[in-house]
N, C-alpha and C positions, 0 to 999 in steps of 0.2 A: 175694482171688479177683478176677480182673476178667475183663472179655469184651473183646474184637476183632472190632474192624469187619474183613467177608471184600475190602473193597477198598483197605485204608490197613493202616496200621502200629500206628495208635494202640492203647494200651488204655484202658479204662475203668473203673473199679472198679465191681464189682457196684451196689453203695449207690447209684450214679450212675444206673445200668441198671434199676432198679427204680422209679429214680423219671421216667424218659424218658417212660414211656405213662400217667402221673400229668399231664406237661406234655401229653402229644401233646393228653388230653382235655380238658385247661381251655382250650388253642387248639383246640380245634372249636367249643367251647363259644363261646367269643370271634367264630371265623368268622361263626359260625348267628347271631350276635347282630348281626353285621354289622360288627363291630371287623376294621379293616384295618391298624393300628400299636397296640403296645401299649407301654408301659417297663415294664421288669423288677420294678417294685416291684409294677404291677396282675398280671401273669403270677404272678408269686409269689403275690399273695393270690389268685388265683384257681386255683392250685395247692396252696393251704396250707403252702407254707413262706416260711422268708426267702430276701430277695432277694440276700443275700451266697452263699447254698447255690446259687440256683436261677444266678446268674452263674458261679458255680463248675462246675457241672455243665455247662450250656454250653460252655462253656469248651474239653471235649472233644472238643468237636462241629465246632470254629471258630468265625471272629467272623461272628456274622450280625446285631449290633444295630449300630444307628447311633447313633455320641454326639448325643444331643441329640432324636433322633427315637424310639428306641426300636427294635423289632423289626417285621420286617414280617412277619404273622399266617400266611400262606398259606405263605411261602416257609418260614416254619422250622417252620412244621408238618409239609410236604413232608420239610424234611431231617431233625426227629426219626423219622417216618415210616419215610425211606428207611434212617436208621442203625438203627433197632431190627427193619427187614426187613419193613414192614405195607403195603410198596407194592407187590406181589406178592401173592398168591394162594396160602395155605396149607391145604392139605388136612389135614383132621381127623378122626380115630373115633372115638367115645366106645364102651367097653365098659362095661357094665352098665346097665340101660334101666330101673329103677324109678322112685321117687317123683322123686329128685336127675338121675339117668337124661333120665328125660323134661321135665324144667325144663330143664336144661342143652341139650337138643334144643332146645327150642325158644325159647331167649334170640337174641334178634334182633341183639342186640349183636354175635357173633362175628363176621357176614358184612358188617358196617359196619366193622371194625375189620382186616379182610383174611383171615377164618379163613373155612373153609367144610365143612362139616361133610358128609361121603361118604356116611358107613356109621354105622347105629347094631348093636351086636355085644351079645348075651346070651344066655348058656346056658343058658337055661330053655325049651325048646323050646314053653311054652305062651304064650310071648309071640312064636313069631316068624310070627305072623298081624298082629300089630300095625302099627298106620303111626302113626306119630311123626313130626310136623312135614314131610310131605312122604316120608318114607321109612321104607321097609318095613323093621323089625326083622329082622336076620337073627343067623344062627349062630354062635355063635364061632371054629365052625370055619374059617370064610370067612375069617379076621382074614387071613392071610398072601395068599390071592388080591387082598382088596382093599388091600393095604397095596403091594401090585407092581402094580395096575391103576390105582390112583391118586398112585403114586407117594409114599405117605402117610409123611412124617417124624414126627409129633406124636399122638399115643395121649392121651385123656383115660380115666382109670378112676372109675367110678363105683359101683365093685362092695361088697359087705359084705367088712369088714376080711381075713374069712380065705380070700377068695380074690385079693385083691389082688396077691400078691408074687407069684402064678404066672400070672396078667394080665400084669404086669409082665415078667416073666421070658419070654413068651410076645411080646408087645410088640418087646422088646428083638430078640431069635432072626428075627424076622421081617422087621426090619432100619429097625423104630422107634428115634428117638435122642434123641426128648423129650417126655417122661411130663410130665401132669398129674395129680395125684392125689390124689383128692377122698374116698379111705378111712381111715378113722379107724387108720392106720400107717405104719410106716415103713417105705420100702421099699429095700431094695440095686439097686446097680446098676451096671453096668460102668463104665472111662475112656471117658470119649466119650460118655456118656450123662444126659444134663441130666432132671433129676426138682425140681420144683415140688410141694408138700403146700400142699393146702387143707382146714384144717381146723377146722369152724365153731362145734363143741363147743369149743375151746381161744378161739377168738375171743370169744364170748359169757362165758365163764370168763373173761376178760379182763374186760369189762365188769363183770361183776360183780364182781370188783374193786376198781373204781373207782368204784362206783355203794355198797361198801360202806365205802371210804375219806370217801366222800362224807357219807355219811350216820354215820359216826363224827366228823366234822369240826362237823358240823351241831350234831349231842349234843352235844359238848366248848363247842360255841359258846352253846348253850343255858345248861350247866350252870355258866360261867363268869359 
């Protein structure tokens, strides 16, 4: 699978695209610290990968390092930026406004990062007295006026599992074309419609894991 820049030819394989806004935030990180050139090998560790991956990836993008100097911090920032689309201003809804709902409202990170959050949308009509981070809870019903008044491409769900897929489906219809979806399923969804799963019970199940490989490794090292 790969994506396409909307002004060249190139593709990029996903793998690649996934990990652009991994670099975008290790050079911000670098900026804020004051770093004006880095080489490939501190960007990588401060990306957490290696530097044969992170020159590979690049790579994509064009040559923006200098042999011998490294990359210059600001400039390729700019241009992961502008290839993954964050130099713009993208309007966002989240539907479903509970515990995950209301954190997601108000992470600051989104509108540092080029997202800006419209509308918060949930069917529970005893929340839409509410004001969340600046704005008023409203109706679900609204989804399709504010989705044509703000021009809205990108739907986050925050909703419980079993209403997600008709979020989604409602989302789509209104002429959303990139789901973020933060319920514990899976959801369908048309050609032309990009859907992202976040999901933090499997994440954690991860950990653990690895926290239980850890700790079987420990035993075996003890008992040897």
């Amino acid at each position: 699978m790969t994506a396409r820049t909307p002004d060249s030819a190139r593709d990029i394989p996903e793998a690649t695209v996934a990990r652009l806004p991994v670099y975008l935030r290790a050079l911000t990180g670098l900026a804020e610290d004051g770093t004006t050139t880095c080489s490939s090998e501190e960007l990588a560790a401060s990306a957490g990968v290696n530097s044969a991956k992170l020159r590979k990836d690049l790579s994509y993008l064009g040559s923006y390092g200098t042999r011998g100097v490294g990359y210059d911090v600001e400039y390729l920032r700019y241009q992961i930026a502008r290839e993954i689309g964050v130099t713009q201003d993208w309007p966002v809804v989240i539907v479903g406004i509970g515990n995950l709902g209301h954190a997601l409202a108000n992470y600051s990170g989104f509108r540092s990062r080029g997202f800006r959050v419209v509308a918060l949308l949930d069917a529970d009509p005893d929340r839409h007295t509410d004001v969340v981070a600046g704005l008023e809870v409203r109706s679900f019903e609204d989804l399709e006026t504010i989705v044509a008044e703000h021009d809205v491409s990108i739907g986050v769900i925050a909703t419980p599992a079993v209403a997600a897929q008709s979020v989604a489906d409602r989302m789509v219809a209104s002429g959303i074309t990139s789901i973020l979806n933060f319920a514990p399923t899976v959801l369908t969804a048309p050609e032309g419609v990009d859907v992202r799963k976040v999901d933090l019970s499997i994440e954690l199940q991860i950990l653990a894991y690895h926290e239980q490989r850890k700790a079987g490794a420990i035993e075996t090292e003890v008992l040897s």
